[in-house]
C-alpha positions, 0 to 999 in steps of 0.5 A, spaced: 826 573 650 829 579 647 834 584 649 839 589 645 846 589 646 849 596 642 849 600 649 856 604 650 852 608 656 847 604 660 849 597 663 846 593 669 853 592 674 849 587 679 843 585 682 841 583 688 836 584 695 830 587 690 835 592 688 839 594 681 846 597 681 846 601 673 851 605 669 848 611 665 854 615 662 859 615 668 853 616 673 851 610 678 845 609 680 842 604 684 834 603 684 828 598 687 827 593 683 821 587 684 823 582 680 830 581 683 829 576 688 836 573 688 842 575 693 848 578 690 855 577 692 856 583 696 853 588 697 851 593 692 855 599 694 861 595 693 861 594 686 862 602 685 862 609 687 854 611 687 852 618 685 845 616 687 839 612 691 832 610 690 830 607 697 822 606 698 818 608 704 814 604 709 809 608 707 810 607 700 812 611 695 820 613 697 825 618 695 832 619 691 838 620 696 844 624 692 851 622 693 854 628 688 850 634 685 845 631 680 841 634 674 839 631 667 845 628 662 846 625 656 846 617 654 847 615 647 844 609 644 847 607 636 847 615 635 840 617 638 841 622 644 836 622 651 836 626 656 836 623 663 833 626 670 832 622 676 824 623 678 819 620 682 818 613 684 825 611 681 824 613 674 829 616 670 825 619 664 827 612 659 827 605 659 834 602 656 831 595 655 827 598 650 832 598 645 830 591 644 823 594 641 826 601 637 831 596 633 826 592 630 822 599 629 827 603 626 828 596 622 820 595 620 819 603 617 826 604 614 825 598 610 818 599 608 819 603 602 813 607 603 811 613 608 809 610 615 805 614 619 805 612 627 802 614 633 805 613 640 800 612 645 801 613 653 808 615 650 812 618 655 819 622 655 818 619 647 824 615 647 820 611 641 817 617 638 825 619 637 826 612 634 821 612 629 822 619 626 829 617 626 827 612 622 823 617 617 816 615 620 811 621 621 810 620 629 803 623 634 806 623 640 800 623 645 801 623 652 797 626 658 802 628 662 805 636 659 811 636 663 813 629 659 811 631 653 816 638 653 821 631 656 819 628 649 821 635 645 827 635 649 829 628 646 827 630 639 831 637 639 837 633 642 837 629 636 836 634 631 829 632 629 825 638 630 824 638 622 821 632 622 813 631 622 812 630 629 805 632 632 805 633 640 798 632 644 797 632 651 790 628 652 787 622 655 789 617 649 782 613 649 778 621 649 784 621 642 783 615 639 775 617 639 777 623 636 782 620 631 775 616 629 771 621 628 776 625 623 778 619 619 785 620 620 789 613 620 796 610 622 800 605 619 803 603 626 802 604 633 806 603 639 803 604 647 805 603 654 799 602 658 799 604 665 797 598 670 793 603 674 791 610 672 786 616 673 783 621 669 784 628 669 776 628 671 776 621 676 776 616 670 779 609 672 784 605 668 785 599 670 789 594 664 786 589 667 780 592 665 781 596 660 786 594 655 781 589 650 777 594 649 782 600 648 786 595 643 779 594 640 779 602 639 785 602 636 784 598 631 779 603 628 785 607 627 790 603 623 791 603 617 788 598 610 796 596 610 798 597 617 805 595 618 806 594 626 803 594 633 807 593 639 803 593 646 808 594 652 806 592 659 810 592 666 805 589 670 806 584 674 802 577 672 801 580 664 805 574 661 807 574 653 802 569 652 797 574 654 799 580 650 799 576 644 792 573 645 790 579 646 793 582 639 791 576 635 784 577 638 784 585 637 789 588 631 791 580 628 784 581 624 788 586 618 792 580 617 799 579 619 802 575 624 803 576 632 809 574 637 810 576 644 816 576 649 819 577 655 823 584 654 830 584 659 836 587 661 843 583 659 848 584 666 855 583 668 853 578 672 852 573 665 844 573 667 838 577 665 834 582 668 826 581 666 824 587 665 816 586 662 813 584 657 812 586 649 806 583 644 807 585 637 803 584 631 807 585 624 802 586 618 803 582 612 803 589 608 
């Protein structure tokens, strides 16, 4: 298990009866979450004013229920700065837990004494992108989604990074990768959060169960002679950490390095932890 405990700005207050009561900033929100199968002491709501609700339907789906006026605002993490929103299906445009990740990235490139080059793959609002090039490493932020690719922007801007060699592209990562291939460009480090279930802009079906062995074979046809990391994010339900170290060492261990996985979670107030996924990564020998 990893997690990271340098959040001024973020903190699980309480859980409880499939739901999550979290502080960003000084805002309260209250969010479904799966894995909480426990009951809590009293009710959610009456740990603190809640500024807004995610309630799921009957129908699937849900939608957000605000107490105060809300739009987007700032939480910090050591000294990065990212932008939150409330979106659809409960997100909130950055997963805190992932900071247990970023530390050991910004570690890994600042203290490789050479010129890292990263690709970031189904990479969302860029909150690894922002880490790593603040860490000094050129990024390629790839994701299919436009709108969380200017999101992305918005975090690089907001930290000052706008100098730094950051590449956007908003394109199908396999359809990238194949690309990248053909080209002969080459990264020292790569980073994916692969959907459990997606489509294509043209149909294309992405089933991780399905698809990530050989997506991670493809990927290590673009990693470098002296690859320095790949961290391979899942939050589907049944992935344990077993699974992503096999399929690491399986796949990317080929370069030589070594492989660890762990179950990636949330410190609360409530002394216990909240799972919130899993990560494999494989660290080169280089």
């Amino acid at each position: 298990m990893r997690y990271n405990d340098e959040w001024k700005d973020y903190e699980v207050i309480a859980s409880g009866n499939g739901e999550k009561l979290e502080r960003w900033g000084d805002i309260i929100l209250l969010r479904p979450d799966p894995q909480v199968i426990w009951q809590s002491e009293k009710p959610l709501e009456q740990y603190a004013e809640i500024s807004a609700k995610y309630s799921r339907s009957e129908t699937g789906g849900g939608a957000w229920q605000f107490f105060k006026p809300l739009s987007q605002w700032i939480v910090c993490w050591r000294n990065l700065r990212f932008m939150i929103k409330p979106m659809g299906f409960k997100h909130t445009g950055l997963f805190p837990e992932q900071a247990a990740n970023w530390s050991i990235m910004i570690d890994l490139i600042k203290n490789a004494d050479r010129p890292i080059s990263v690709l970031n793959l189904f990479a969302y609002t860029g909150g690894a992108t922002v880490a790593c090039a603040y860490a000094g490493a050129a990024v390629t932020h790839v994701d299919s989604a436009k709108n969380m690719v200017e999101r992305a922007k918005q975090n690089i801007e907001l930290n000052g990074l706008s100098v730094k060699p950051v590449r956007y592209i908003v394109d199908d990562c396999s359809k990238f990768i194949n690309r990248e291939i053909k080209r002969g460009h080459f990264y020292d480090a790569i980073i994916m959060d692969p959907p459990s279930y997606g489509r294509g802009p043209n149909g294309e079906v992405w089933k991780i169960e399905d698809n990530i062995f050989d997506f991670l074979t493809l990927c290590s046809k673009v990693l470098s002679d002296k690859p320095l990391f790949v961290l391979l994010n899942s939050y589907t339900t049944g992935l344990q950490p077993t699974v992503l170290k096999n399929l690491l060492t399986l796949t990317i261990a080929k370069k030589q390095g070594k492989v660890e996985a762990y179950e990636v979670c949330l410190p609360t107030r409530q002394n216990i932890f909240l799972p919130c996924g899993a990560s494999g990564l494989f660290i080169g020998d280089n």
